[in-house]
C-alpha positions as a printed Julia matrix, in Angstrom:
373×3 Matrix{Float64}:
  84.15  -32.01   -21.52
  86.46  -34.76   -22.54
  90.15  -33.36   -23.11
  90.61  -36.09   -25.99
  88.13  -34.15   -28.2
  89.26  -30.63   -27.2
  93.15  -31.74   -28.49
  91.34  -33.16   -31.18
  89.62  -30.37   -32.02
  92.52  -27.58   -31.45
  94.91  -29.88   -33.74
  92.84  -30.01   -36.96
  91.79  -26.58   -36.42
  95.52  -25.2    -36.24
  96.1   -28.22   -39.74
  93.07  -26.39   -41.2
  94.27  -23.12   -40.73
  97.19  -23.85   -42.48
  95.09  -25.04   -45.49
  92.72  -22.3    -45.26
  95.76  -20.19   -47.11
  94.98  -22.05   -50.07
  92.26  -24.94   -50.64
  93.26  -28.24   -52.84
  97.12  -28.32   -53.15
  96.32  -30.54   -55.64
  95.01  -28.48   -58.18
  97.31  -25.89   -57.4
 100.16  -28.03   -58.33
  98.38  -28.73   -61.62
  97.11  -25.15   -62.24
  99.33  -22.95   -61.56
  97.24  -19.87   -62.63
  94.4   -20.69   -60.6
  93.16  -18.78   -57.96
  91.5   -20.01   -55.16
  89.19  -18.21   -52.65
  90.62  -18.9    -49.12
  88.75  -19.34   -45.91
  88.76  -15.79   -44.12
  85.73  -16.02   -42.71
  84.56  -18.44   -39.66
  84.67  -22.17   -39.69
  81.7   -24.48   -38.87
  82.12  -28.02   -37.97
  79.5   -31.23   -38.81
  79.76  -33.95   -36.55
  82.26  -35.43   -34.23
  81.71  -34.29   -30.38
  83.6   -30.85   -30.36
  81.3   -28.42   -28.09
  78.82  -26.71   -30.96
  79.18  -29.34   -33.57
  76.5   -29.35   -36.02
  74.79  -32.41   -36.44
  73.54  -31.88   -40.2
  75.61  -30.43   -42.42
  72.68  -28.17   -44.43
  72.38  -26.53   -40.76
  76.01  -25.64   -41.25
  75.8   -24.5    -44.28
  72.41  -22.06   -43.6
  74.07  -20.75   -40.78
  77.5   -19.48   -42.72
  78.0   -16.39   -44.86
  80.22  -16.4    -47.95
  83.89  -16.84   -47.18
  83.3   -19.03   -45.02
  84.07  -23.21   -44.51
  82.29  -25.87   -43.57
  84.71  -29.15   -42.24
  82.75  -32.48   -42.16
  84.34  -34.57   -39.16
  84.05  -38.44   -40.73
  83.14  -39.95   -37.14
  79.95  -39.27   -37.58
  79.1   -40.82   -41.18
  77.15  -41.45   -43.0
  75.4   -38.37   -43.31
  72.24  -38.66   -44.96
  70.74  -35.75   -46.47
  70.41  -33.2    -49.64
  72.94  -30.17   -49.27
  71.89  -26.93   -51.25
  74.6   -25.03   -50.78
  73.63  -21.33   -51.51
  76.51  -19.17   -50.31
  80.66  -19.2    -51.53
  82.12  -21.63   -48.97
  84.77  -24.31   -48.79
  83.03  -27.4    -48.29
  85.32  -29.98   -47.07
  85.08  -33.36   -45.59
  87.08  -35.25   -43.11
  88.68  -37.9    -45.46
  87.04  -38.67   -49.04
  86.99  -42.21   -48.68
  85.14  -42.41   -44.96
  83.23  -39.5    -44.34
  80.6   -40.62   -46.22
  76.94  -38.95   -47.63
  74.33  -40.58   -49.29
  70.58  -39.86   -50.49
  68.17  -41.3    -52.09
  66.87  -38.2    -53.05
  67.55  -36.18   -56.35
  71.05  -34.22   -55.69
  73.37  -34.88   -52.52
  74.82  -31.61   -53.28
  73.09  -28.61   -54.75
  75.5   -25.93   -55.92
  73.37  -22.78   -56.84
  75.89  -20.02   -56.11
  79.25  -19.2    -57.95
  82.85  -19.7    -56.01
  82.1   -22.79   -54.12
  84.85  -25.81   -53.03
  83.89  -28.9    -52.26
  86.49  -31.73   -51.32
  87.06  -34.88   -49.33
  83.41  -36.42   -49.57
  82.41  -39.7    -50.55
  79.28  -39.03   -52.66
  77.03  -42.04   -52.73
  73.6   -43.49   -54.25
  71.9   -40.42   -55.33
  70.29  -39.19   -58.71
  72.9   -36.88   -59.01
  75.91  -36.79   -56.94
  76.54  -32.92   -57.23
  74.15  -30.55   -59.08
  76.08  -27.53   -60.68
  74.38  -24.4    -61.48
  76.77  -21.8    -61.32
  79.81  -20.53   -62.31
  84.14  -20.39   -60.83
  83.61  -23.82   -58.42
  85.95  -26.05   -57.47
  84.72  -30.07   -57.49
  88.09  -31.69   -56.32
  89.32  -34.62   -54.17
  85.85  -36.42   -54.1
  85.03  -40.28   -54.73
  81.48  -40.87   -56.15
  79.95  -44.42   -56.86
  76.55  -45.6    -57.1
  74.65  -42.54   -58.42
  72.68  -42.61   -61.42
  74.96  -39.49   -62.77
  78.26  -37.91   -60.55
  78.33  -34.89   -61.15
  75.99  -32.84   -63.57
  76.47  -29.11   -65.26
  73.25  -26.81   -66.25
  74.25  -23.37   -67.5
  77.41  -23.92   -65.71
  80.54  -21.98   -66.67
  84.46  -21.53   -65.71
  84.29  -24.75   -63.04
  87.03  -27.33   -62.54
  86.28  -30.87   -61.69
  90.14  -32.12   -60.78
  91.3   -35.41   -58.77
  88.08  -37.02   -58.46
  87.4   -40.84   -58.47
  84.21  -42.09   -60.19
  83.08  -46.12   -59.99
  79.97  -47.56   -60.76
  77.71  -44.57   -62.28
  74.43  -45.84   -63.57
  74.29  -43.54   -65.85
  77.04  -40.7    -66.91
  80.4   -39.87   -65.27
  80.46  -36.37   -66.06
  77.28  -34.45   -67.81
  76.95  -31.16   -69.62
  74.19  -29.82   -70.58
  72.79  -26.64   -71.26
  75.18  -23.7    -72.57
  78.37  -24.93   -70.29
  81.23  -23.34   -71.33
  84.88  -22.99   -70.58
  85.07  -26.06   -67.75
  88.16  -28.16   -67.0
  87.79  -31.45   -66.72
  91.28  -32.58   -65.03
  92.73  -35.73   -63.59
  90.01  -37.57   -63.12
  89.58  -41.36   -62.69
  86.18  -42.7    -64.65
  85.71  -46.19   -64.52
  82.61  -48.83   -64.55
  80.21  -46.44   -66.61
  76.94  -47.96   -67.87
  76.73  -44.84   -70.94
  79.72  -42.2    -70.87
  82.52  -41.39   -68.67
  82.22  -37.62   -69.89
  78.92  -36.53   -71.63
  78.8   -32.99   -73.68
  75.56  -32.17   -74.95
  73.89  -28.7    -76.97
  75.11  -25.88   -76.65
  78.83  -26.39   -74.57
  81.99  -24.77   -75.66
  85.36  -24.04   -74.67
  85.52  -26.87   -72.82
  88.69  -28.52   -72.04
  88.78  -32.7    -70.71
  92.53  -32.78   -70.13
  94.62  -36.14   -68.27
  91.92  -38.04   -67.29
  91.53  -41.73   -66.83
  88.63  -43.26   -68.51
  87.72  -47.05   -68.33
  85.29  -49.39   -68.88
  82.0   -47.31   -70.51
  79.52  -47.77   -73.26
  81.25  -44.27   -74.47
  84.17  -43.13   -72.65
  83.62  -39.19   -73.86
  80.4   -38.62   -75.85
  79.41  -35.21   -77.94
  76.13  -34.68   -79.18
  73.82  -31.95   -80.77
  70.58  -31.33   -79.22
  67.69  -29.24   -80.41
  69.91  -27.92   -83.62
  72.59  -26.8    -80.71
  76.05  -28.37   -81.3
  79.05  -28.44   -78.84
  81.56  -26.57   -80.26
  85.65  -25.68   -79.98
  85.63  -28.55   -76.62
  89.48  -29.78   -76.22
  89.69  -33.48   -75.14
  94.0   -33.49   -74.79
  96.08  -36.29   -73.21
  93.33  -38.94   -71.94
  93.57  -42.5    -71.47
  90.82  -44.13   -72.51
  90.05  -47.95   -72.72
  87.45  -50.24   -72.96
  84.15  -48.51   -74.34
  82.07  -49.42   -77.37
  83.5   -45.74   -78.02
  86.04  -44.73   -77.03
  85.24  -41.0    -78.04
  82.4   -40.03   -80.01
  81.83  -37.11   -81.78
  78.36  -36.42   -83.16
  77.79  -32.95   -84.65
  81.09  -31.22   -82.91
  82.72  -28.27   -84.73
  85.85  -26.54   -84.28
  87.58  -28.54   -81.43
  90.53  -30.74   -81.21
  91.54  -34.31   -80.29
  95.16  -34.3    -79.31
  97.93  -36.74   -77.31
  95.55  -39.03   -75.86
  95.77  -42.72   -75.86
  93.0   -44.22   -76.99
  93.17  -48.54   -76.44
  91.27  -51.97   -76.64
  88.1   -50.41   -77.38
  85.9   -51.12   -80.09
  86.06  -48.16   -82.02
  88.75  -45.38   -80.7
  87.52  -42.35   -82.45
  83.83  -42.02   -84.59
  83.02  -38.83   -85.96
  79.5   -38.21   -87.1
  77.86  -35.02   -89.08
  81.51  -32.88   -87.08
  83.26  -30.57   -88.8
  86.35  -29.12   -88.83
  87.71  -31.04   -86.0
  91.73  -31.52   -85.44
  92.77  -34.93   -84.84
  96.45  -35.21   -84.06
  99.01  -36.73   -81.67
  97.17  -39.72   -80.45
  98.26  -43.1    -80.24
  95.56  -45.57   -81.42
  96.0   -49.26   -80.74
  94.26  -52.57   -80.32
  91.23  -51.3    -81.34
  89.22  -54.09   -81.63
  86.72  -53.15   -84.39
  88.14  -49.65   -86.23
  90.65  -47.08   -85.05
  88.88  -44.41   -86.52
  85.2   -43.78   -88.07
  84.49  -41.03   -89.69
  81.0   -40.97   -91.35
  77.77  -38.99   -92.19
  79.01  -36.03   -93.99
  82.29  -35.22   -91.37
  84.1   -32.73   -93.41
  87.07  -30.92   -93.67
  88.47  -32.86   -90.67
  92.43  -32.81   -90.4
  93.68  -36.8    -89.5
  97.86  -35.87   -88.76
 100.43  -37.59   -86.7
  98.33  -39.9    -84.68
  99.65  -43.17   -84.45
  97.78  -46.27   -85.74
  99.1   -49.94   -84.52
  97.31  -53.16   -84.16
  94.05  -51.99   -84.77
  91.42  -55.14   -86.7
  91.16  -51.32   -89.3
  93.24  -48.4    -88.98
  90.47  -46.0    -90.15
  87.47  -46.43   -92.02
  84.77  -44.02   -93.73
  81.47  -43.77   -95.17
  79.72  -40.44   -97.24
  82.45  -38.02   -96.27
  84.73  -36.19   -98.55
  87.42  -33.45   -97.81
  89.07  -34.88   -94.98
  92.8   -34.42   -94.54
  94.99  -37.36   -93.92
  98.68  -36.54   -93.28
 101.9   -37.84   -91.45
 100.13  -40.89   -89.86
 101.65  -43.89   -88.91
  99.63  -47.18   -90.02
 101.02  -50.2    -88.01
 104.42  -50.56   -90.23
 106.87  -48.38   -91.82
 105.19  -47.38   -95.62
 107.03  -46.22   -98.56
 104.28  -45.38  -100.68
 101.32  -43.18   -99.62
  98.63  -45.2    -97.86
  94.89  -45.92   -98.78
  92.27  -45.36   -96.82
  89.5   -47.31   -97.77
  85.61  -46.3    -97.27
  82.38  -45.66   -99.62
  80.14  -42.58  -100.99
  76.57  -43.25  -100.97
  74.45  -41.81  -103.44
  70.89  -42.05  -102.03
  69.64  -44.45   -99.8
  70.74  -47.76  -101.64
  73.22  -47.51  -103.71
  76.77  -46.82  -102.42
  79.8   -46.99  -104.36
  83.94  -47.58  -103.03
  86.33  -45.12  -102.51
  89.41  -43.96  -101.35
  91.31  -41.35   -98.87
  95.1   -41.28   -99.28
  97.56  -40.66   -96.71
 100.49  -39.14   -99.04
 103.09  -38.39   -96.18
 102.3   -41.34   -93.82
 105.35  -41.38   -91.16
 108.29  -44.11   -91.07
 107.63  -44.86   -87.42
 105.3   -44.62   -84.18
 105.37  -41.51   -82.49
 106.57  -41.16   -78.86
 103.85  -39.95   -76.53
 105.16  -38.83   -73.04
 103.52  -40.44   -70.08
 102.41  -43.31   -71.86
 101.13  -46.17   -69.79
């Protein structure tokens, strides 16, 4: 038995032991009220050349019990397989940017069971890089690229998807679907998306997308109804989003809030479309290239207050909605008269006629937004 591995071995076990107390650091530090399951069962290593190694890492999962982790040694990647993980374990690679596992198969990692962590993997070239299912996981640490969609939520509730890094998704970044409610989304990097950093779709609620970096998308984050379900009372606070056709979109939301994020050099920052009553306030819109903000297709009773508009081709812009509230904005320049917002009612399918929104408080100057980059 070479000595090498054994001092190997004994040195990461007494590191791991030491982590075991309490899993991700990270999203402690950004969480404080989270609780995390700890190892205090047995742990089961994949790879390397320790004596009793697993060689796969679905072995090492089927042969642990809940409490239990599962360390994935990088030495031995890539690791190709499909991982349905069916009991509450840590799952935790080696070093998220080398140990390495790929598939060409439908999910690299299967979650089917609630109060599962996985961390430190390199998810690649897959039709979905993790499969959620179930409810109180913890997705953190991870770098995906190369899968058709990262990470994807089906009746999925009370997860958190922290610290990840996501490049070159085919598809979406982040996808709900399917009654998924109360998720954080949380200090994420999303970047080189072909349709939407962050997809919500049906029935989802009580969602939260908080601090996340979103870049370079067809829509950085994307609401939708689907089959007469809408998402509903979904937070998106303090993103930075740049670079999408949208940068959020908004189609048949209710009751949630846009608040504090910056929103930059897109084409349109915010669209609404058929949402209603959504809070839009704190954000700092700028070099939009099209329109700041579009609100259309009967969006009512939406509150527009103390965002910041500046160097936008238009500030805002609307079309067939009435009983929006614009307040307190500020529109490029100091204003001492209330500003117009210019749009149109339509009145069938032809004939649509101009109109106007005022502003009647807008604000002297920009607002400061901490943390701005």
């Amino acid at each position: 038995m070479n000595i090498c591995n054994i001092q190997k071995g004994l040195a990461i076990g007494i590191i791991l032991l030491f982590v075991g107390t309490g899993i991700i650091p990270a999203i402690a530090q950004n969480m404080e009220k989270l609780s995390l399951p700890t190892s205090r069962g047995i742990w089961l290593y994949v790879g390397g050349s320790g004596p009793g190694n697993y060689s796969k890492i679905q072995d090492a999962v089927d042969n642990s019990s809940d409490g239990d982790a599962v360390f994935v040694y990088n030495d031995s990647s890539p690791y190709y397989e499909n991982v349905v993980v069916d009991k509450s374990i840590n799952l935790i690679g080696e070093d998220r940017d080398t140990t390495v596992i790929r598939s060409d198969g439908f999910s690299i990692f299967s979650i089917i069971v609630d109060n599962v962590n996985v961390s430190g993997f390199k998810v690649v070239g897959s039709s979905n890089g993790i499969y959620i299912g179930s409810d109180n996981n913890i997705i953190s640490g991870n770098y995906f690229e190369f899968n058709w969609i990262g990470i994807k939520l089906w009746g999925a509730s009370n997860n958190v998807i922290s610290n990840n890094i996501m490049q070159y998704i085919d598809c979406d970044g982040i996808l709900f679907s399917y009654d998924c409610n109360k998720n954080t989304i949380l200090n994420n990097t999303i970047e080189c998306i072909f349709r939407s950093c962050i997809y919500l779709e049906g029935s989802t609620s009580g969602n939260v997308i908080i601090n996340n970096v979103i870049k370079s998308a067809t829509f950085g984050i994307y609401f939708t109804s689907l089959l007469f379900h809408s998402p509903s009372n979904n937070d998106i606070i303090g993103n930075y989003i740049q670079g999408a056709m949208r940068g959020i979109y908004l189609g048949g939301s209710f009751g949630g809030s846009v608040s504090d994020n910056i929103i930059i050099k897109n084409s349109v920052g915010i669209e609404l479309k058929s949402s209603r009553p959504d809070m839009i306030t704190g954000n700092y819109i700028i070099e939009n290239n099209y329109q700041g903000i579009r609100i259309t297709s009967h969006s009512r009773f939406n509150k527009i207050t103390y965002n910041t508009f500046m160097n936008n081709t238009q500030h805002a812009f609307f079309s067939d909605c009435i009983y929006n509230i614009w307040d307190y904005n500020f529109w490029g320049r100091p204003r001492l008269l209330p500003y117009p917002i210019f749009g149109y009612l339509w009145y069938g399918k032809l004939l649509h006629v101009p109109w106007v929104n005022i502003d009647w408080h807008p604000a002297q100057e920009p607002y400061d937004i901490p943390g701005m980059r």
